[in-house]
N, C-alpha and C positions, 0 to 999 in steps of 0.2 A: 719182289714178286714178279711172275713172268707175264709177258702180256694175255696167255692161255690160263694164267689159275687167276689175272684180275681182272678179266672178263668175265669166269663163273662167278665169283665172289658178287659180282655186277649185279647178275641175275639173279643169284638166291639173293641178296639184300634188298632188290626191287622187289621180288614176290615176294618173302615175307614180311616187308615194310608195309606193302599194300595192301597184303590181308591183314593184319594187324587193327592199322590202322583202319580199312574199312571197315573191322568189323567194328572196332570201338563209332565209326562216326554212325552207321549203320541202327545204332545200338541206341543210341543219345537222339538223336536227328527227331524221333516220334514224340519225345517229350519237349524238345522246345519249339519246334513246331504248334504243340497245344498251347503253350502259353502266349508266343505270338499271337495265335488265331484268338482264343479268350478274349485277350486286352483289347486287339483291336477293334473288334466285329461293336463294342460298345462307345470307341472313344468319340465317336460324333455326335451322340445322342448325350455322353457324359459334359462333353464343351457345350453344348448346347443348354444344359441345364445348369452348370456351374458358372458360365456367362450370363445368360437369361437371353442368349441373344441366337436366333437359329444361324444368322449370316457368319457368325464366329465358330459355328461346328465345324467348318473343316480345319481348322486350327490343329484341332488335338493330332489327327493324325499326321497329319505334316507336319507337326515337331518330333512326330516319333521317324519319320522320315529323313528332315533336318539331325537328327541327333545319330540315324546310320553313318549320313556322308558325315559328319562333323568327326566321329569316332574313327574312321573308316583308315586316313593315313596316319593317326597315332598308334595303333591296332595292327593295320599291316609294318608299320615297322616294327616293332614289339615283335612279333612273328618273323618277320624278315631276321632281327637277331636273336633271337630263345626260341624258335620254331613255332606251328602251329597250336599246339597243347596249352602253352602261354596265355596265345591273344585269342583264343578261343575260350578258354575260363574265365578271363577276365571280365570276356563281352558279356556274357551270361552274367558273372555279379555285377554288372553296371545294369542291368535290364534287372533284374530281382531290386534292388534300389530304385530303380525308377518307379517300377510297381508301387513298393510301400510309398514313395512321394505322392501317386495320381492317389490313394486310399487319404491318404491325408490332406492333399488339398480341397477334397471333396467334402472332410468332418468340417474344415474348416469354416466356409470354403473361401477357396483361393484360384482364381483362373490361372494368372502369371503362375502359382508352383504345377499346378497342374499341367500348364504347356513345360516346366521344369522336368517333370517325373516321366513325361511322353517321351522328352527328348532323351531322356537317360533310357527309359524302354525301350528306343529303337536299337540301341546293343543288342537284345534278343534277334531282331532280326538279322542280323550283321553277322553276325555269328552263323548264321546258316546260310548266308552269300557265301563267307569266307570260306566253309566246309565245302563247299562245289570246287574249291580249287585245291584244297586239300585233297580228295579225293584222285585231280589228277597228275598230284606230283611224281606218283610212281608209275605211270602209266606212259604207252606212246602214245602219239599222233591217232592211230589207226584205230584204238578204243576209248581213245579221250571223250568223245563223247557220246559215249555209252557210261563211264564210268563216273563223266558229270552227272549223269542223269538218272543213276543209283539211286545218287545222295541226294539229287532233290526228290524222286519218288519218295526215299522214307522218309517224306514229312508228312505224309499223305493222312496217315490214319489220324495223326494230335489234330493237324491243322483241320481237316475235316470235318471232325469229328466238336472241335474245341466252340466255333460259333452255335454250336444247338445244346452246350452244357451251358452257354451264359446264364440263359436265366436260373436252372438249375442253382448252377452256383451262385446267385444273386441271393435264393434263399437259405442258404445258407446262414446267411449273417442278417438273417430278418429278428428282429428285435433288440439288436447289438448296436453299438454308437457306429459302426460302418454303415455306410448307404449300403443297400440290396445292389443299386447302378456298381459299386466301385467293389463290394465283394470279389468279381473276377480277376479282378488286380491283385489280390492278396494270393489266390489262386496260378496266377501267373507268376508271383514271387518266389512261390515256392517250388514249379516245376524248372526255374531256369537254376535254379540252386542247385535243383538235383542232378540238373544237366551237367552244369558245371564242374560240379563235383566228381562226374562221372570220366569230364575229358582230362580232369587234371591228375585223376588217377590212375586210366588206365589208356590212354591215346601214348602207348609207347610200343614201339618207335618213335618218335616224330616222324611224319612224314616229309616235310619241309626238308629238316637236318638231313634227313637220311638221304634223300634225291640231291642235293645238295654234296654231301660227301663221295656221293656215287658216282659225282656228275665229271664225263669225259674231262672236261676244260678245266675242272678242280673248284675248290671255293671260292664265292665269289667277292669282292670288295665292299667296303663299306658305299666306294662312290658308286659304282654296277648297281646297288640297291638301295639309292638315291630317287626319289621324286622326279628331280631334274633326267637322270638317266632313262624312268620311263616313260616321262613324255618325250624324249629322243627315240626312245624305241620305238613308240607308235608313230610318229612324226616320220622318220625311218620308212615302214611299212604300209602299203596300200590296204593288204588286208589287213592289219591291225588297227588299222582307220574306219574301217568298214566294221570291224567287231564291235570297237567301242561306242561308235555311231549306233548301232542295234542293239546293244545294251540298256544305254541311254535313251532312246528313243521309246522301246517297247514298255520298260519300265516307267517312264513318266507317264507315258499313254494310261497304261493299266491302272497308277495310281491315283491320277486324277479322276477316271471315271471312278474306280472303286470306291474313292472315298467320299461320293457324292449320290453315291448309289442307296445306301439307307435312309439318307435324309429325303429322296427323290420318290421314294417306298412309299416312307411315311404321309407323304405328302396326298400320298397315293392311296392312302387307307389299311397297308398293310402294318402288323404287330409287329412283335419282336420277335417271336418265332417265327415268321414266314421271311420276316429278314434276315434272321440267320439261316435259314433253310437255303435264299438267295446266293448269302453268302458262301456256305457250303461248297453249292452247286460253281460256283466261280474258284474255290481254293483247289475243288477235286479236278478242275479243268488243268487249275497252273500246276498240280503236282502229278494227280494220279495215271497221267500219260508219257512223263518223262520219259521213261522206256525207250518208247516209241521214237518219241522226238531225239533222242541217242541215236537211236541208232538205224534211223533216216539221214541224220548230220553225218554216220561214220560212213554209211553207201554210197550219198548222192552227193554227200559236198555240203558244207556249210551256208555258201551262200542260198543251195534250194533250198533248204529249211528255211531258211532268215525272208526269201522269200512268202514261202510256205505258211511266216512268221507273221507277215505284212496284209497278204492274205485275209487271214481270222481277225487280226486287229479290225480291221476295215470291216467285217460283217458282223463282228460285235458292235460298233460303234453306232452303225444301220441301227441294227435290233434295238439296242440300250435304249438310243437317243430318241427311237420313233415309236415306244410301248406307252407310254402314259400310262394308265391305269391297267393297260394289260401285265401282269406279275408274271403270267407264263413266258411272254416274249422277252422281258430283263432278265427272268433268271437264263433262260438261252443266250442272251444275249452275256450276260456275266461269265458263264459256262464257258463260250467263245472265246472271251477275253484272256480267261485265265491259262486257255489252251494257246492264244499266239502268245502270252507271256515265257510258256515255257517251250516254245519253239524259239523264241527270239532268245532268251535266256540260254538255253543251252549250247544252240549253236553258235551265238553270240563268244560264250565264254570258250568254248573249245576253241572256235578261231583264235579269238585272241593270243591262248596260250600256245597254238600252233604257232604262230607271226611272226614274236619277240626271243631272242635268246631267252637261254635258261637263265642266265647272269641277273637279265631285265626281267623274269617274268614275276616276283613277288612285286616290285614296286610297280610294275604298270596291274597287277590286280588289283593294287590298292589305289590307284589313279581309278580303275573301273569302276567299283564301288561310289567313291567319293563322287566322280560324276556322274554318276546314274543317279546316285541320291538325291544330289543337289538339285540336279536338274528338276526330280521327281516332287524335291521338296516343293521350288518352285510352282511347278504344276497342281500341286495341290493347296497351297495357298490361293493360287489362282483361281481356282475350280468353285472354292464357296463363292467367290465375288460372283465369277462368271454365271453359275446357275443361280443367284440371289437377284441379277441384275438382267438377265437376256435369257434364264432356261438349263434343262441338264441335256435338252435335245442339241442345242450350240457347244454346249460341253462334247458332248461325243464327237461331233462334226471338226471340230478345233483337233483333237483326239486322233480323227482318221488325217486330219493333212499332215500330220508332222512325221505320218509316214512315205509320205513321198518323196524324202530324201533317201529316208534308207531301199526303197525299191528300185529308186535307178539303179543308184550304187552297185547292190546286189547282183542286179540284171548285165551290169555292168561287168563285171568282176566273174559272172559264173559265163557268160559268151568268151571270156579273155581265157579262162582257165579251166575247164570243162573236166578234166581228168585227175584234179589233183585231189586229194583228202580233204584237207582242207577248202580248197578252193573251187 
């Protein structure tokens, strides 16, 4: 073939790779986004009751946390050799499985299978990390993130929507051997099935494969898409030091207040509706602005955003930490949180994938993942101690300094390189 008819070939198999596949992620993205939202918006109040212990509620969801990063480099490489369609159905039946666990631990009850069935849950959400980068296999530099930020907007309506059906769903299984509390789990088993089901039949092309065969430099090796090779990549790279940094960073932040935020409610006198209302008001921040947060990353540069990112962290943590029984100022303050999550989140990941070759860029997503989790994990195991022993106002405050690495950096990085896409 000539180098003029395998450059078109290039292009028609990037565009209709891209459409393809976006429309399938497009398509799927609203329903497992609902069943993330379902499971989690209950699991601190479910540990809490299956323990007997409130200091042990943030358990539950920092194992559904623990079990993203845990899954995260089994999953990206699975993906890295069978493409995304693969480690994308798979994630979702490991998160349906985890569901029926958490329903079962609960008849039983059993804390250890419960913290079991959370960790298998957090595959649902892994699964909709991993779609962010799917989205921008077939994509450049110049709309990468815009096209990140597609794919997290369509989670907006499930995830939204999914904390004000719990109770709903609770009654459901009122008079049945299921607890009402664990009902939403069954409910979440069976949206990630559907999900699933959805990407393993119809997410073709792969996208992965496809950007991959399309790709100048050709296919890449087994050692290229090695662990080891993508911590070289980022190691390598300033800015890809600075993505994974804001990754990592804004994601722990977010999860340790979020997951300390109901119980902090409670405390506070509000239900379970006005916690999922909170709730809500915090998911539609981290998704239903992505848009936006695209395609500010595509104009001004990544690192403004990641600023931009630092920012809202910081005046959520204000809010959160200093409302006490005011519910209006949490839910603003949650609101906030959720909007620097997905400022730091998208331009986070656009940088990244701008930084690393293509050769490196599967295995360091799956390095991102896994450290973001972990860290996150961490963070929220931390977070019951720390608000059971000193407060959820020192929880935030702990929250806003671990952004002051990523603020220099950024500040750093956007004075050095003022003009770039990325940079």
């Amino acid at each position: 073939m000539t180098g003029g008819r395998a450059n078109v070939a290039v292009r028609r198999g990037r565009g209709g790779g891209a459409r393809a596949g976006s429309g399938v992620l497009l398509g799927r993205l609203p329903d497992g986004g609902l069943g993330v939202a379902v499971g989690i918006t209950l699991a601190p109040v479910l540990a809490a009751e299956v323990s007997g212990s409130a200091a042990l509620s943030g358990l539950a969801p920092t194992a559904s946390v623990v079990g993203t990063a845990l899954l995260s480099l089994p999953l990206a490489a699975l993906m890295t050799a069978r493409g995304r369609r693969s480690g994308l159905a798979l994630a979702y039946l490991i998160g349906a499985l985890g569901g029926g666990l958490v329903v079962l631990a609960t008849m039983l009850p059993s804390f250890p299978l419960l913290l079991l069935g959370m960790t298998a849950f957090g595959a649902g959400s892994l699964a909709g990390l991993q779609a962010r980068f799917a989205a921008a296999d077939l994509v450049g530099p110049e709309r990468r993130g815009r096209a990140i930020s597609t794919v997290v907007w369509a989670t907006t309506i499930g995830s939204v929507v999914g904390p004000n059906i719990s109770a709903p769903a609770s009654r459901l299984f009122r008079g049945t051997r299921v607890p009402e509390a664990a009902g939403p789990y069954l409910c979440s088993a069976a949206v990630f099935l559907l999900a699933g089901a959805v990407v393993a039949l119809a997410l073709r092309p792969d996208p992965l494969l496809t950007a991959r065969a399309l790709a100048p430099e050709g296919p890449t090796t087994s050692r290229e898409r090695s662990l080891r090779a993508g911590i070289a990549a980022v190691r390598a790279s300033p800015m890809a030091r600075l993505a994974l940094l804001t990754v990592t960073v804004s994601h722990t932040a977010m999860v340790s207040i979020m997951v300390m935020t109901p119980v902090d409610l409670g405390r506070h006198g509000a239900g379970l509706q006005l916690i999922g209302l909170v709730i809500s008001g915090h998911i539609a921040g981290m998704y239903a602005f992505s848009p936006v947060m695209g395609w500010l990353a595509d104009r001004f540069g990544r690192p403004a955003v990641i600023g931009l990112a630092v920012g809202l962290l910081s005046c959520a943590a204000l809010l959160a930490g200093t409302a006490g029984p005011r519910h209006g100022q949490t839910a603003a303050g949650l609101f906030l949180l959720g909007l620097g999550w997905s400022a730091g989140m998208i331009a986070g990941s656009a940088l990244l994938t701008d930084a690393v070759p293509r050769s490196a860029q599967a295995s360091v997503q799956g390095l991102s993942d896994l450290t973001m989790n972990a860290a996150a994990a961490i963070g929220g195991a931390a977070a019951g101690a720390i608000v059971a022993q000193w407060g959820y106002g020192l929880l935030n405050a702990i929250g806003a300094a671990l952004l002051l690495p990523v603020a220099a950096l950024a500040l750093r990085r956007s004075l050095r390189r003022p003009g770039a896409v990325g940079g």
